[in-house]
C-alpha positions as CSV (number, residue, x, y, z in Angstrom):
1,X,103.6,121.4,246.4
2,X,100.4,122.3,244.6
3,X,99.3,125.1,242.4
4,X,95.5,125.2,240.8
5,X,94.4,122.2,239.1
6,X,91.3,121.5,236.8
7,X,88.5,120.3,239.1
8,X,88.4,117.4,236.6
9,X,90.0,115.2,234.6
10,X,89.9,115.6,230.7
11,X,87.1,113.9,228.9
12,X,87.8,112.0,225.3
13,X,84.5,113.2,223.7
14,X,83.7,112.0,220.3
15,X,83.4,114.3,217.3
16,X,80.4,116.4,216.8
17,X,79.4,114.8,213.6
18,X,79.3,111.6,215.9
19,X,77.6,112.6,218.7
20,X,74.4,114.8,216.3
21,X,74.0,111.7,214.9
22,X,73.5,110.0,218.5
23,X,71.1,113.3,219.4
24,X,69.4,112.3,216.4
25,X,69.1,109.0,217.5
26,X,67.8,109.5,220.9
27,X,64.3,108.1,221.3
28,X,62.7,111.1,222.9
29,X,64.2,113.8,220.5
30,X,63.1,111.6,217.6
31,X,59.7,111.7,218.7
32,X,59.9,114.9,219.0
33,X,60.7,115.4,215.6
34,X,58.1,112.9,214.2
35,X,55.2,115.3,215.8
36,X,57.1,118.1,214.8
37,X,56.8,117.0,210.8
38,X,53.2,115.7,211.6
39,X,51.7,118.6,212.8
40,X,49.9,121.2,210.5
41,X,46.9,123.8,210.9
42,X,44.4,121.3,211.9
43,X,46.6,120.4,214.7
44,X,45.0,122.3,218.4
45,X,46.9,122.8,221.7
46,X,45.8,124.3,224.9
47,X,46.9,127.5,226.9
48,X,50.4,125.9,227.6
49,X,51.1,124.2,224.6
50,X,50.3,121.2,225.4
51,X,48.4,119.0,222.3
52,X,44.1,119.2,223.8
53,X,43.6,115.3,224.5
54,X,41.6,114.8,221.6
55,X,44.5,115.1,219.7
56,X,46.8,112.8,222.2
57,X,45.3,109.8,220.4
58,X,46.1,110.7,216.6
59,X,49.5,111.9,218.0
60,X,50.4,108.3,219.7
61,X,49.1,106.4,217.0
62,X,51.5,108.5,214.1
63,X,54.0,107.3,216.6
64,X,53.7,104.2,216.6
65,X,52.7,104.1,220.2
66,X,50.1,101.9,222.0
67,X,46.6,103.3,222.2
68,X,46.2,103.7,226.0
69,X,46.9,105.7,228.8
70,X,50.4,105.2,228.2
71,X,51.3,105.5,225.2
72,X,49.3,109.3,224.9
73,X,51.5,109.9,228.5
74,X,54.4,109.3,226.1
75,X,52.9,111.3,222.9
76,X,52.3,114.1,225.1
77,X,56.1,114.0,226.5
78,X,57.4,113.9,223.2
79,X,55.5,116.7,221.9
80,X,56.2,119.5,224.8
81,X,59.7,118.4,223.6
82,X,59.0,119.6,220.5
83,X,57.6,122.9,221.8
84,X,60.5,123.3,224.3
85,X,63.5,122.5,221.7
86,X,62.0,124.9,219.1
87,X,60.4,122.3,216.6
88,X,57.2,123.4,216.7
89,X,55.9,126.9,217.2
90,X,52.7,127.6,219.2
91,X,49.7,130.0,218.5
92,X,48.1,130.7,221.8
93,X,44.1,129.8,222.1
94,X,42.1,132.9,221.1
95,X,40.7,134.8,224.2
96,X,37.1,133.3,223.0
97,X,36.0,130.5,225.2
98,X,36.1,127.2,224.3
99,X,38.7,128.3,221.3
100,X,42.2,125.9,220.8
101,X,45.7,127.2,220.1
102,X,47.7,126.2,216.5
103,X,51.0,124.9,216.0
104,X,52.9,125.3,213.2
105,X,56.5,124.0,212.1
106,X,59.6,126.0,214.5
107,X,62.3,127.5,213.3
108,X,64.4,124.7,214.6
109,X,62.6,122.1,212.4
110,X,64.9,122.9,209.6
111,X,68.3,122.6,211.5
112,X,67.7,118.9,212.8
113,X,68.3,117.8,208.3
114,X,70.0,120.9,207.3
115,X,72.0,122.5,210.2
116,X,75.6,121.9,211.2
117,X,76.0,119.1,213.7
118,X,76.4,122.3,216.2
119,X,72.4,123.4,215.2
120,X,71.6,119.7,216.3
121,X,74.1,119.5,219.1
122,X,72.4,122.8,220.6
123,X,68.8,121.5,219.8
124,X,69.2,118.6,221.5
125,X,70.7,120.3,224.7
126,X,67.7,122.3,224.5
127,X,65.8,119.3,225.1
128,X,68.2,117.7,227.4
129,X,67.3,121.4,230.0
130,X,63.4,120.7,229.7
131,X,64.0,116.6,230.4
132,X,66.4,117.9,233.1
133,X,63.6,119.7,234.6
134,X,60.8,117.2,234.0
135,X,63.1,114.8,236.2
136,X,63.6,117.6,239.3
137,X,59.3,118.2,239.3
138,X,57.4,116.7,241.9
139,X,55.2,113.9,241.9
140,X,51.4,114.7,242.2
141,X,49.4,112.2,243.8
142,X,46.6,113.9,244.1
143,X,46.8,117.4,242.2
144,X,43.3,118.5,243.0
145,X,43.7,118.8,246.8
146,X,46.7,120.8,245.7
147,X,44.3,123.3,243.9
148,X,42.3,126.0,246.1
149,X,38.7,127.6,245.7
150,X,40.2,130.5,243.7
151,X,41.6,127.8,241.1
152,X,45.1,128.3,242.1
153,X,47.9,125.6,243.1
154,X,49.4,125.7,247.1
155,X,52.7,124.7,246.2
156,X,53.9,125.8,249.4
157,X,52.3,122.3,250.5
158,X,54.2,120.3,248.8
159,X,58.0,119.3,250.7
160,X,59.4,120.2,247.3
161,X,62.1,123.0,246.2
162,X,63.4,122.8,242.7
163,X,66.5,124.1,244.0
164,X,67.1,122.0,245.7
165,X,66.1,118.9,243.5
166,X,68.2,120.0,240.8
167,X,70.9,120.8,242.8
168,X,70.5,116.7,243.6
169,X,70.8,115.7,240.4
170,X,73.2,117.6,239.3
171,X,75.2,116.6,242.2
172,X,74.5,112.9,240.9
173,X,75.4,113.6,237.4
174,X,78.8,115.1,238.3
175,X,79.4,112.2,240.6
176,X,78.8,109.7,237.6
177,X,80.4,111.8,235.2
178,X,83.8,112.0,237.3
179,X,83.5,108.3,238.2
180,X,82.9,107.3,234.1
181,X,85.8,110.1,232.9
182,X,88.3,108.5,235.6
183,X,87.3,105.0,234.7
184,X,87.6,104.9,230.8
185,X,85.4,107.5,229.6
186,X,82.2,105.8,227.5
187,X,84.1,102.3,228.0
188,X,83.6,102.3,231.9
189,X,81.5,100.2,233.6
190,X,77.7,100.9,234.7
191,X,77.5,101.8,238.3
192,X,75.2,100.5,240.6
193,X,72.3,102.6,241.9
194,X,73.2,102.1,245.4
195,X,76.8,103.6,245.3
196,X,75.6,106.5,243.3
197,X,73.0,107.3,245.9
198,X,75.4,106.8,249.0
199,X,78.2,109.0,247.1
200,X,75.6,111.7,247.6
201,X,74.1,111.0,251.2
202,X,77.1,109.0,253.4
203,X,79.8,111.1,254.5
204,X,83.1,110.6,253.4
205,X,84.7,110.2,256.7
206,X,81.7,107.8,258.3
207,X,83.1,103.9,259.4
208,X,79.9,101.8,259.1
209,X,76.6,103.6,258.0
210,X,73.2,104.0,260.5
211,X,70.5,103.2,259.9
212,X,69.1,106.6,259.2
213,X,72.1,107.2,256.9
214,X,71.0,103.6,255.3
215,X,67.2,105.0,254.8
216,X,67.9,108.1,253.3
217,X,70.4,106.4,250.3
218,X,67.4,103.7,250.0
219,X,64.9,107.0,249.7
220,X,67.5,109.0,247.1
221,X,67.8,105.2,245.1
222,X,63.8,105.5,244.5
223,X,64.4,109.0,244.3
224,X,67.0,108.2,241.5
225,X,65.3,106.1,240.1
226,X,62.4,107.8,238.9
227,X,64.7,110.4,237.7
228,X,66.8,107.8,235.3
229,X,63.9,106.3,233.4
230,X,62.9,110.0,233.0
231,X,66.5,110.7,231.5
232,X,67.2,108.0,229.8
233,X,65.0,108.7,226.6
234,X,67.1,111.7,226.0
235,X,70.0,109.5,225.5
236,X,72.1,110.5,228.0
237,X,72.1,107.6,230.4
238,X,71.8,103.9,230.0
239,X,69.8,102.9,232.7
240,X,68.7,99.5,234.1
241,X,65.9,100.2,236.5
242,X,65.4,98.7,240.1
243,X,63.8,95.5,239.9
244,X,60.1,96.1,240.8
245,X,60.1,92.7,242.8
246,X,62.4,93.8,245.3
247,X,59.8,96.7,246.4
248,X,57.3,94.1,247.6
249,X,60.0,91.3,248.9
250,X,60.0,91.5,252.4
251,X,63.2,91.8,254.5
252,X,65.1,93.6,251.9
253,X,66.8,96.5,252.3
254,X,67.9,98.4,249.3
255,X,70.8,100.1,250.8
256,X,72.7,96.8,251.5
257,X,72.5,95.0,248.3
258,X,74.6,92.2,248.2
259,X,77.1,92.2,245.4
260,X,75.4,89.0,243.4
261,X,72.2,91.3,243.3
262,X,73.3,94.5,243.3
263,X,72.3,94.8,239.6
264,X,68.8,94.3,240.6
265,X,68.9,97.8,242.4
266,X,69.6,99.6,239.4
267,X,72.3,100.1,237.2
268,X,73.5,103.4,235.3
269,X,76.0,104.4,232.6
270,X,76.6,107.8,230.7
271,X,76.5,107.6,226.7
272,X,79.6,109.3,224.9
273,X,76.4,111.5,224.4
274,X,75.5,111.7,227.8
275,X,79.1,112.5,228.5
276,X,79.1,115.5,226.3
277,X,75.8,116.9,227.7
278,X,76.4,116.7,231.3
279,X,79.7,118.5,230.6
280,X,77.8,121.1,228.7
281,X,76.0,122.0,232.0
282,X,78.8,121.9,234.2
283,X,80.4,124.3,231.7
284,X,77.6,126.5,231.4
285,X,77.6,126.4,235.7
286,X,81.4,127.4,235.8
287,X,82.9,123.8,236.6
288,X,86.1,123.3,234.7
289,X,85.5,120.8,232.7
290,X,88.2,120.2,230.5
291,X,88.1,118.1,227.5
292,X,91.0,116.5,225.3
293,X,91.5,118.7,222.3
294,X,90.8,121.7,223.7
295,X,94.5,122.7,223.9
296,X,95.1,121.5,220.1
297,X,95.4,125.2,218.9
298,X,97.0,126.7,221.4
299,X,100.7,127.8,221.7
300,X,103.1,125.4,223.1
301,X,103.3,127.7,226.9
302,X,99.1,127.3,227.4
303,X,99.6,123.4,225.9
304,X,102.0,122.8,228.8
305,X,100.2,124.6,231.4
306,X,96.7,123.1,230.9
307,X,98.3,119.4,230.9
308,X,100.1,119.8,233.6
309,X,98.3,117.8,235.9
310,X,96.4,115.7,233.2
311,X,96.4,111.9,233.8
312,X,99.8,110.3,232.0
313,X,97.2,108.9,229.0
314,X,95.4,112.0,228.8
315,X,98.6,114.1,228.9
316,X,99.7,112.1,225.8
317,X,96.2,112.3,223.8
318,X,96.3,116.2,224.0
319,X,100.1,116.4,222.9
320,X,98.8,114.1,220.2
321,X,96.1,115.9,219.2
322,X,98.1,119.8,219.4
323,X,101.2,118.1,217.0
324,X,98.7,117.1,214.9
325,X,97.0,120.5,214.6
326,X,100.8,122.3,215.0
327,X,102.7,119.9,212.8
328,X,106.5,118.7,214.1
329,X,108.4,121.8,212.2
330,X,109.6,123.8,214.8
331,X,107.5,122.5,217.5
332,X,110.5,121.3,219.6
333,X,111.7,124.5,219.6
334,X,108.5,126.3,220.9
335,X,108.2,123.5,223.5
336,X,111.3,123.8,224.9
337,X,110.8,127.8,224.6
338,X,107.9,126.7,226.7
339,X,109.6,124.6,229.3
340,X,111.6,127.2,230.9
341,X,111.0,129.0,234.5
342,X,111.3,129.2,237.6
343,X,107.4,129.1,239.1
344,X,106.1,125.9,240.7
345,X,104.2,124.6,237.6
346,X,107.7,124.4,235.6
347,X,109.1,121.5,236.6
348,X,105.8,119.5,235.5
349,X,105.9,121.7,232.2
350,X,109.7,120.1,231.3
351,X,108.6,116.7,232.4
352,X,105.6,117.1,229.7
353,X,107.9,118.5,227.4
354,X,109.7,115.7,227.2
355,X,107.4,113.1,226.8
356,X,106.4,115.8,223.9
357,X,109.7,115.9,222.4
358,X,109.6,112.2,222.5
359,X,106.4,112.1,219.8
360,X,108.1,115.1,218.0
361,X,110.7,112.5,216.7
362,X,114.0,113.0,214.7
363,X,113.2,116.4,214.3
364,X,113.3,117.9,217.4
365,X,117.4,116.8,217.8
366,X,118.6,120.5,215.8
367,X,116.5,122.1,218.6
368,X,117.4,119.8,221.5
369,X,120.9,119.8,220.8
370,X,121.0,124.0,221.1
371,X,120.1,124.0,224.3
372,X,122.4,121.4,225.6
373,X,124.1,124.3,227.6
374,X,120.9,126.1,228.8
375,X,120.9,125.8,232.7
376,X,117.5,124.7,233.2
377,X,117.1,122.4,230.0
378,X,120.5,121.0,229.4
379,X,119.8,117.7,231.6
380,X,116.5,117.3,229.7
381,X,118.4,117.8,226.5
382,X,121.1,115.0,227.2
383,X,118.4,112.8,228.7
384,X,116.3,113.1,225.3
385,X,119.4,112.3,222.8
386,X,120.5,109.6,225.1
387,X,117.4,107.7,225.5
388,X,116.7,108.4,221.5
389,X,120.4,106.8,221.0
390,X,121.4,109.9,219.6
391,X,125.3,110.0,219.0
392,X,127.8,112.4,220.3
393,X,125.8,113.0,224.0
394,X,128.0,115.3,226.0
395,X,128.6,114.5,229.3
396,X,127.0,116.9,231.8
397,X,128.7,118.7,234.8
398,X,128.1,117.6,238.0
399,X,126.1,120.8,238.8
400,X,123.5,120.0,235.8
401,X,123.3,116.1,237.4
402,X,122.0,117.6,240.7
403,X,119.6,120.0,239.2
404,X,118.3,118.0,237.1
405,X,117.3,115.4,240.0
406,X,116.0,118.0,242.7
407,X,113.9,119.0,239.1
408,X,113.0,115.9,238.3
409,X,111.6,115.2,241.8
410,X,109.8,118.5,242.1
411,X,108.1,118.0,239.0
412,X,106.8,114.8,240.5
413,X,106.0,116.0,244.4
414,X,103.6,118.6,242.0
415,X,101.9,116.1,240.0
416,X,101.2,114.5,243.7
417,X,101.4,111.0,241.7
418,X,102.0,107.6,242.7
419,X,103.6,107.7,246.4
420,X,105.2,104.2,246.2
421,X,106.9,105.3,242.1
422,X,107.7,108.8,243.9
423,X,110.0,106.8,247.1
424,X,111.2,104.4,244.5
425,X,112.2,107.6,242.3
426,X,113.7,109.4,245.8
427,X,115.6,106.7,246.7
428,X,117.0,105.2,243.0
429,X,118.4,109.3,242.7
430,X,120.0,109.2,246.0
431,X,121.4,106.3,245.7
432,X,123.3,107.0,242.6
433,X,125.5,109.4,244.5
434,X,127.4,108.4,247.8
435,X,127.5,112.3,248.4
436,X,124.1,113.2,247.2
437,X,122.7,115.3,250.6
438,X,126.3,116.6,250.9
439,X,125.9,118.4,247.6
440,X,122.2,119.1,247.0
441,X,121.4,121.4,249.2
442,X,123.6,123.9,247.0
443,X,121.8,123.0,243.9
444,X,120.5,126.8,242.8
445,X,116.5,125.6,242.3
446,X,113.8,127.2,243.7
447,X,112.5,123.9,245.0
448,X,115.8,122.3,246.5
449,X,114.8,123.0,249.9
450,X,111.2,121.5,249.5
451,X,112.8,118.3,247.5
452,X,114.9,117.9,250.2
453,X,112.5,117.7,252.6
454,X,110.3,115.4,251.1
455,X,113.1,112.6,250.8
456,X,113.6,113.3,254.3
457,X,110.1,112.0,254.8
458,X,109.9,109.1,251.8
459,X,113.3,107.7,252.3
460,X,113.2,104.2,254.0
461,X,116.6,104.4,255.6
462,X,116.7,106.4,258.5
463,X,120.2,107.4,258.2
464,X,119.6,108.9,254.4
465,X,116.2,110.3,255.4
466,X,118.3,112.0,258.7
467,X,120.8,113.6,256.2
468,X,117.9,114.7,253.5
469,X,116.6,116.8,256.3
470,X,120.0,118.5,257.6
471,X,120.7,119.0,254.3
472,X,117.1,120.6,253.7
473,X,118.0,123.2,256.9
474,X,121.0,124.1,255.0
475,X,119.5,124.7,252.1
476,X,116.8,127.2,253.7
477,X,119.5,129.0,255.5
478,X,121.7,129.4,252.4
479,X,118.4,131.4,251.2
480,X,117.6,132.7,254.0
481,X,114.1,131.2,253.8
């Protein structure tokens, strides 16, 4: 039983205030910033922007850089993230030979001290899409042979499509970003280079790797390498780089890494920042990338819906997060308004419901209780007050026993949870009844037949699982499925 699910689970992000403050914070984009302030009318860039080398020098130095090759490499990066982000505003050269461009304070100066934590947010992602880039552009070893007699570049030459790079790393980033959202969120562990490399290069259904297979993850970890120290000052990843020792050691092969070294080939980890920027992207490319809260102020129907196949923690954190916004007076009421139907998500959305009702409190009883002879939420209802220790629980008819179970099972076959919880559940319902089989299959749900079926294939006891599939053949027949 499935129906469309988010491509991934939710993401705790933390508040904007929070995470403008770790943009700020971010090595590269406060560079970027410092040249920003420090530039003025004697300052003189070249035809793309760039700062003229005689100025690389002053520019490192303001920075607190070293005064070397190095440091005017990184004086340089920082300040074309400046021009790219918006900070600084270029004048091109004057068409007269040998003239420089200006640069002048951009419009985006002003947002990074007095703009909403959105301006900064959105500055910063700005700078995250030319970093992104810097990381997907080739290596030139040796740009002049690249450049013809006419002055212009053979690209062609080059075994290099941007495309297809950044379709790499993106495909990288996703990877991590799924592993660190279903391990914890910012809390998860680093992950070592070589299993990000081989989640993109070994297929999923390979035994033992060959040695080609075994080359090409070695080639992407170099690959990745380069790309994660290029990242990292944007503050998206922490990164510890592959040990430089291991690329003159003989015999080793980075694709093998013993588990006592694998730290030494490279280990990476989004930041809560990193988290939010890479979900940004997959946003912008269509991905649905859901994130906790973004249900909070929506009616109780779309609440159910979009947690309906959320991890049980998450589930919780978004019910959380929409009382709080909602507030408990009358939200039991519009949940259980919510819960109803007959499609294949609704068994799911009363299961959610009642773990909902359950944070609601005391206050949701006057609304549970006037449903206690609703069809489709009476069991629920009874359940709620009895588990609450409610007094004066009706007993419910027999009918309202077997619905509720084929329900309760349906809503679980949906969720596609744990198989071992879901034979446990199977066989616990059952077993409660001598006659259960006998009498199911007349249960009026639109899912009895595929319930019944799927006991007939989880029950342990041949006998029971034999009388789970009659009894599913009787229930097609009775609707003439």
């Amino acid at each position: 039983m499935s129906a469309e699910r988010p491509t991934l689970p939710p993401v705790r992000l933390r508040t904007e205030a929070e995470l403008a403050r770790d943009a700020l914070a971010a090595p590269l984009l406060a560079r970027a910033v410092r040249l920003a302030r420090w530039a003025g009318p004697e300052t003189r860039v070249g035809a793309g922007g760039e700062l003229v080398e005689a100025q690389l020098p002053a520019a490192a130095e303001h920075l607190g850089l070293t005064a070397d090759e190095e440091g005017a490499a990184e004086a340089s990066e920082a300040w074309r993230l400046a021009v790219d982000a918006g900070l600084v505003d270029v004048e091109d050269p004057a068409e007269a030979e040998g003239a420089d461009g200006t640069a002048a304070a951009g419009e985006n100066l002003a947002l990074i001290t007095g703009g909403s934590p959105q301006d900064v947010l959105s500055i910063w992602l700005d700078g995250l899409e030319a970093v992104h880039a810097d990381a997907t552009a080739p290596v030139f070893e040796d740009f002049a042979g690249l450049v013809g007699e006419d002055g212009s570049v053979d690209f062609d030459s080059l075994d290099w499509d941007p495309e297809v790079e950044a379709e790499f790393l993106d495909g990288v980033l996703g990877n991590l970003y799924l592993l660190t959202v279903g391990d914890g969120g910012a809390d998860a562990a680093p992950v070592p280079l070589p299993a990000l490399a081989a989640s993109m290069i070994v297929p999923d259904d390979m035994g033992e790797p060959t040695d080609d297979i075994l080359e090409q993850v070695s080639e992407a970890m170099m690959r990745l390498d380069d790309q994660f120290r290029v990242l990292e000052p944007i503050g998206i990843v922490e990164y510890r780089p592959v040990d430089e020792a291991l690329l003159v050691e003989e015999g080793e092969d980075a694709a093998a890494a013993d588990d006592e070294d694998v730290t030494r080939y490279g280990m990476v980890k989004l930041t809560p920042l990193g988290l939010y920027g890479i979900r940004a992207r997959m946003l912008e490319a269509g991905v649905d990338a859901p994130a906790l809260g973004d249900l909070a102020d929506k009616g109780a129907d779309v609440l159910l819906g979009g947690i309906a196949y959320y991890p049980e923690t998450a589930a919780r954190g978004e019910i959380e997060l929409w009382l709080t916004r909602r507030g408990a007076d009358g939200a039991a009421a519009e949940l259980l308004a919510a819960a109803r139907g007959t499609d294949r998500q609704a068994p799911l959305r009363r299961l959610h419901c009642q773990e909902a009702l359950a944070l609601v409190g005391a206050e949701a009883e006057p609304a549970v209780r006037a449903v206690l002879d609703d069809a489709e939420l009476g069991g629920l209802a009874r359940v709620w007050l009895a588990e609450t220790g409610a007094a004066d629980v009706p007993a419910p008819p027999e009918s309202m026993i077997f619905w509720l179970a084929i329900d309760t099972i349906a809503a679980q076959l949906e969720a596609e949870g744990d198989l071992e919880e879901l034979q446990d559940l199977v066989e616990g319902l059952a077993g409660q009844h001598s006659g259960f089989f006998g009498e199911a299959w007349r249960v009026e749900h639109p899912a009895t037949a595929e319930v019944l079926e799927a006991m007939g294939r989880l029950h342990s006891d041949k006998k029971k699982a034999k009388e789970a599939r009659k009894a599913a053949f009787k229930a097609r027949s009775r609707t003439g499925a």
